[in-house]
C-alpha positions in Angstrom: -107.0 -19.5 -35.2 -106.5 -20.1 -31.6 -109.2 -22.9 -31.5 -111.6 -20.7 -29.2 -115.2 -20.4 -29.8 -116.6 -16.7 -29.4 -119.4 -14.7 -31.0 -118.8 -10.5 -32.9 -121.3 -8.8 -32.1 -122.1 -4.7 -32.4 -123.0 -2.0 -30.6 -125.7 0.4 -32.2 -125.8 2.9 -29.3 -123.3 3.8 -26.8 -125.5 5.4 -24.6 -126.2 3.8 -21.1 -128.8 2.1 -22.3 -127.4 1.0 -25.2 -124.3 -0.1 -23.9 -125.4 -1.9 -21.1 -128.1 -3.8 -22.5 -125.7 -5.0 -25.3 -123.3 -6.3 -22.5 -126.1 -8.2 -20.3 -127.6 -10.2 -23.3 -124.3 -12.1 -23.0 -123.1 -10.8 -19.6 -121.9 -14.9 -18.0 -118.6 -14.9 -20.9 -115.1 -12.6 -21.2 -116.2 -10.0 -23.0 -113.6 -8.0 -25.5 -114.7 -4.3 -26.0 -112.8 -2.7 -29.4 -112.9 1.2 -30.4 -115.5 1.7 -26.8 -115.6 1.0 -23.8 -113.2 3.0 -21.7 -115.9 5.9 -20.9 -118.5 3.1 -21.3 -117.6 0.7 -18.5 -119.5 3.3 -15.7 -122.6 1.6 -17.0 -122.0 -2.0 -16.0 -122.8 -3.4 -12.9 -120.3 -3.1 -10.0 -119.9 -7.0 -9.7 -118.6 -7.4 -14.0 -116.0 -9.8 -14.2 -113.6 -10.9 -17.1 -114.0 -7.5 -19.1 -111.3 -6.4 -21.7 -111.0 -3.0 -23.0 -109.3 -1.9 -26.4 -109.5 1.7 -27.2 -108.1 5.0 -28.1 -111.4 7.9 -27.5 -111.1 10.3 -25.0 -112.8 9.5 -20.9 -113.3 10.6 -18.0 -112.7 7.7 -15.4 -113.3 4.1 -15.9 -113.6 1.4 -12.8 -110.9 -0.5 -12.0 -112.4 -3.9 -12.2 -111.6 -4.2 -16.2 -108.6 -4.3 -17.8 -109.0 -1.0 -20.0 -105.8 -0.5 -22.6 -106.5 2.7 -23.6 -104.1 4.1 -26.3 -104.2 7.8 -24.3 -102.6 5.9 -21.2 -99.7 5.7 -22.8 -98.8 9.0 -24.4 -100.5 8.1 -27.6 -102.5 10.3 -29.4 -105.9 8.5 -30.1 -106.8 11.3 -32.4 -104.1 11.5 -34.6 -101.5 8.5 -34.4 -104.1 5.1 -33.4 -107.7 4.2 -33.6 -109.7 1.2 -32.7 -108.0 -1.0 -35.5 -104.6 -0.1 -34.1 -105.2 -1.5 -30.9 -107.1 -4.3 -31.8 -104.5 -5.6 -34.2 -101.5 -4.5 -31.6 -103.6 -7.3 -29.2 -104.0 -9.8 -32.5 -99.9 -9.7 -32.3 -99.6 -10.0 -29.1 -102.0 -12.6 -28.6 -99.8 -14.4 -31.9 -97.4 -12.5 -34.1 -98.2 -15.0 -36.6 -101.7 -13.0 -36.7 -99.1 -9.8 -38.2 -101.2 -10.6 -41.5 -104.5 -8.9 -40.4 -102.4 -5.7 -41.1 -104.6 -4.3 -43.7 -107.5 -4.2 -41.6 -105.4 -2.1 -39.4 -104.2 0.2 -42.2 -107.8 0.7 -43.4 -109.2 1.1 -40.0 -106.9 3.7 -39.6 -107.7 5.7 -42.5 -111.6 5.3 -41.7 -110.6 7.5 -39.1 -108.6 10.1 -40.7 -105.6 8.9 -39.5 -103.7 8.7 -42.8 -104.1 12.8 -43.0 -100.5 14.4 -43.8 -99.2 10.5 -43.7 -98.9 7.7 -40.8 -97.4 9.1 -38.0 -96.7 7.2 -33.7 -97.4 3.9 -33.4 -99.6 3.6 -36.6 -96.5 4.3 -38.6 -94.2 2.2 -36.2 -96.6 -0.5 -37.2 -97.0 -0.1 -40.4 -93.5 -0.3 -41.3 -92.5 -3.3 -39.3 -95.4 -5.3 -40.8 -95.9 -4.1 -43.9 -93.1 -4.3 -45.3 -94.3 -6.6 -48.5 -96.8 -4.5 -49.1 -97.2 -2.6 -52.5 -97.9 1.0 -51.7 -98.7 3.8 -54.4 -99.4 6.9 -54.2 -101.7 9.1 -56.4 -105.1 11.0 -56.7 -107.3 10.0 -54.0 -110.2 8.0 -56.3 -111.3 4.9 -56.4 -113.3 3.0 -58.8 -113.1 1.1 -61.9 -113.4 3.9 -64.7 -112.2 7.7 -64.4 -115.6 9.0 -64.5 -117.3 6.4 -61.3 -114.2 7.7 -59.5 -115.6 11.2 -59.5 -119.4 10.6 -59.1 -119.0 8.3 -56.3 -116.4 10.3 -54.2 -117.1 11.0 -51.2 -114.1 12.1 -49.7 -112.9 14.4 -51.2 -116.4 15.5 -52.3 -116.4 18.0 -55.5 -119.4 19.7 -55.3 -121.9 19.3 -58.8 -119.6 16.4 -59.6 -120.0 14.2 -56.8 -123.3 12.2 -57.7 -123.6 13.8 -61.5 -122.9 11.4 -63.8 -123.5 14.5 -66.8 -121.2 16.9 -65.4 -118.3 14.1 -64.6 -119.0 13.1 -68.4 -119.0 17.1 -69.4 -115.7 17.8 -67.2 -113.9 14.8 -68.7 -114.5 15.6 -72.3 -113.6 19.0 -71.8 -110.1 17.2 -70.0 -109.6 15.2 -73.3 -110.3 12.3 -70.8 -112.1 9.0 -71.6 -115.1 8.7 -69.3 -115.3 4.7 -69.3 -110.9 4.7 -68.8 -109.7 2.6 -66.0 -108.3 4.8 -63.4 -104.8 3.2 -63.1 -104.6 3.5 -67.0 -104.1 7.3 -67.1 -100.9 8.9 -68.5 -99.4 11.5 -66.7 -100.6 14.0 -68.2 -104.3 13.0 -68.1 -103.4 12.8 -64.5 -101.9 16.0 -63.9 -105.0 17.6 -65.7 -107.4 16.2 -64.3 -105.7 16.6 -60.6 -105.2 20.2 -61.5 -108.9 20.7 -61.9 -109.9 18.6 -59.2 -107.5 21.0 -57.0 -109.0 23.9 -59.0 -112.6 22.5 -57.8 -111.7 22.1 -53.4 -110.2 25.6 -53.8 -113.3 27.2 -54.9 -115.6 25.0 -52.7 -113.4 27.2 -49.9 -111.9 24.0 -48.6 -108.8 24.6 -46.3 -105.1 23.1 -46.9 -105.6 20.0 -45.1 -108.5 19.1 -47.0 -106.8 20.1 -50.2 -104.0 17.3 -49.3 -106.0 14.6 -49.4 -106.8 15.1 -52.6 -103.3 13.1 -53.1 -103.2 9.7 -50.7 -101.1 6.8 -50.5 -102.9 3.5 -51.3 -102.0 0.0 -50.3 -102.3 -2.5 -52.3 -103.1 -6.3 -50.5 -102.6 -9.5 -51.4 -106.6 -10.0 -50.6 -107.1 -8.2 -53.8 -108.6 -5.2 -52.5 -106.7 -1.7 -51.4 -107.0 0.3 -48.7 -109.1 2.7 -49.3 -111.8 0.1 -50.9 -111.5 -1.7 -47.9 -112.1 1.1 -45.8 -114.9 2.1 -47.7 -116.6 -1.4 -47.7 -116.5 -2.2 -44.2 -117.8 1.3 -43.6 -120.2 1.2 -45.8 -121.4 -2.5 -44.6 -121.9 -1.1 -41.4 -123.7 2.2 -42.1 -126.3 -0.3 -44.2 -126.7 -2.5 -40.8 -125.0 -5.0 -42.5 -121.5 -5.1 -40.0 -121.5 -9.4 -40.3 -121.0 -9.3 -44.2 -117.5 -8.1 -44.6 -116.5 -10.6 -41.6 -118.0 -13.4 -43.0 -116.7 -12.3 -46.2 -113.0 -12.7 -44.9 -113.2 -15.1 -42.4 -113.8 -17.4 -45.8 -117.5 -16.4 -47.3 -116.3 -15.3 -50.6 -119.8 -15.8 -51.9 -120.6 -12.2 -50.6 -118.2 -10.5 -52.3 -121.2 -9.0 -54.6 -123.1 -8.3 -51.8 -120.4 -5.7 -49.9 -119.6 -4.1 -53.6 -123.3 -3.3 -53.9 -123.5 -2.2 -50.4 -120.8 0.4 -50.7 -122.4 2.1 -53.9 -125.9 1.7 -52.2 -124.0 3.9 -49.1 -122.0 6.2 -51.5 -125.1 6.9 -53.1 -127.1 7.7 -50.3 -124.5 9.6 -48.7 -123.8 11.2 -51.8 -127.1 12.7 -51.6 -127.5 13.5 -48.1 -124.4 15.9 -48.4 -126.2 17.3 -51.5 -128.6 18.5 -49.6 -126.8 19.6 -46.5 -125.2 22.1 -49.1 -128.5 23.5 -49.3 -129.7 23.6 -46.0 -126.4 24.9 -44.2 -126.9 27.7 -41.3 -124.3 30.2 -40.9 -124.7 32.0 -37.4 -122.0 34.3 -36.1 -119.5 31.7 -34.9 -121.0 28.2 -35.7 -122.6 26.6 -39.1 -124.7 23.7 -39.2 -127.1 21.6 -41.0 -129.7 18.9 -40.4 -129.1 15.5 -41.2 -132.2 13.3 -42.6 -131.0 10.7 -40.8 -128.5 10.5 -37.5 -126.4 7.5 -39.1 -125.6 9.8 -41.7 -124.4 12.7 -39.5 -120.6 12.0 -39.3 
């Protein structure tokens, strides 16, 4: 928008190595670091010029040759109230207000992270309600899909254990509910809603999840003019990225509408996978005297 060439590109591995090697492949032009880079910077050379940091994690020390906005510098919970979409959009404004429209990337970067949890709250909300103000916003069951019954097998989050990945025992639970399988989600009555939230409820409770889990069973959604909501837009980036993929959602909105496909297919691919990866864990957890834990067939897969 600004007329300025520049080039996206991803780090894999924020290790030393990792991090630094990314850097010098491109070292000789200003460099923009988002959601890294404050506990990263140790690893550059001494002599680094031009070198913008956007971030909200936790460090120790960073040199005082880059410019390192760090949401923590500033009273702001990076855990809780901003992540790295808050402060790369807080920058996009800055830089031009007219650039206030990229505020569903925000919202859904900050639900990636869990900051949505028990509603927006700091500078996320602060944002969110001076620059979304035209946006629809619902709230509801936290599903998303096109029928009743996708919206169960491919949840992730919450994940219903035996239902999360069965397509039988979603069709099963949903007879028994009086619930058409193949009904589009937003078409239920409320009392198809209430019964089948009730029993979704019901379901966390005996998995032994904990109150703040059992919240987000209910979420708000937002609803954008780009003709995808929040949570499907947090999914799909995600999803994108865990697949190697990062580039096809930016190409996607930066005008590439060819690949629309491509990131739907993507996501269930990831849900999928995911899907059964935490099927597994299930079986494979260790309970020691103060700490359980599991092994994860692959480390992308470990958050």
């Amino acid at each position: 928008r600004s007329g300025k060439k520049f080039h996206l590109g991803f780090i894999k591995e924020l290790s030393e190595d990792g991090f630094s090697k990314r850097y010098l492949e491109e070292k000789n032009f200003p460099t923009i670091f988002v959601d890294c880079g404050s506990d990263q910077l140790k690893f550059l050379p001494e002599d680094t010029e031009n070198v913008l940091v956007l971030d909200h994690h936790f460090y120790s020390s960073a040199p005082d040759w880059a410019i390192n906005i760090n949401a923590r510098d500033y009273g702001i919970d990076g855990t809780r109230e901003a992540c790295g979409a808050t402060m790369a959009f807080i920058f996009s404004v800055f830089v031009n207000e007219d650039n206030s429209d990229l505020i569903p990337f925000m919202i859904s970067g900050a639900i990636a992270d869990k900051q949505d949890m028990g509603g927006f709250r700091g500078i996320n909300s602060k944002l969110i309600e001076t620059y979304g103000r035209g946006i629809e916003r619902r709230r509801g069951l936290n599903l998303h899909g096109d029928t009743v019954k996708d919206s169960i097998v491919f949840s992730l989050d919450p994940f219903f254990k035996d239902l999360s990945g069965s397509n039988s025992n979603v069709v099963s639970l949903l007879q028994d509910l009086k619930i058409e399988p193949e009904k589009a989600l937003n078409d239920l009555n409320e009392s198809e809603r209430k019964r089948l939230g009730l029993y979704l409820a019901y379901k966390l409770s005996s998995q032994g999840c904990q109150s703040e889990a059992m919240s987000y069973l209910e979420a708000d959604d937002y609803y954008f003019e780009n003709g995808f909501t929040s949570n499907d837009l947090s999914l799909i980036i995600d999803a994108s990225g865990k697949n190697g993929e990062n580039a096809i959602p930016v190409e996607y909105f930066l005008g590439n509408y060819t690949l629309k496909n491509t990131m739907i297919e993507n996501k269930k691919i990831y849900q999928t996978r995911l899907i059964d990866y935490v099927t597994r864990a299930y079986k494979s957890i260790e309970t020691e005297k103060n700490i359980q834990f599991f092994y994860a067939p692959g480390s992308e897969m470990a958050g």
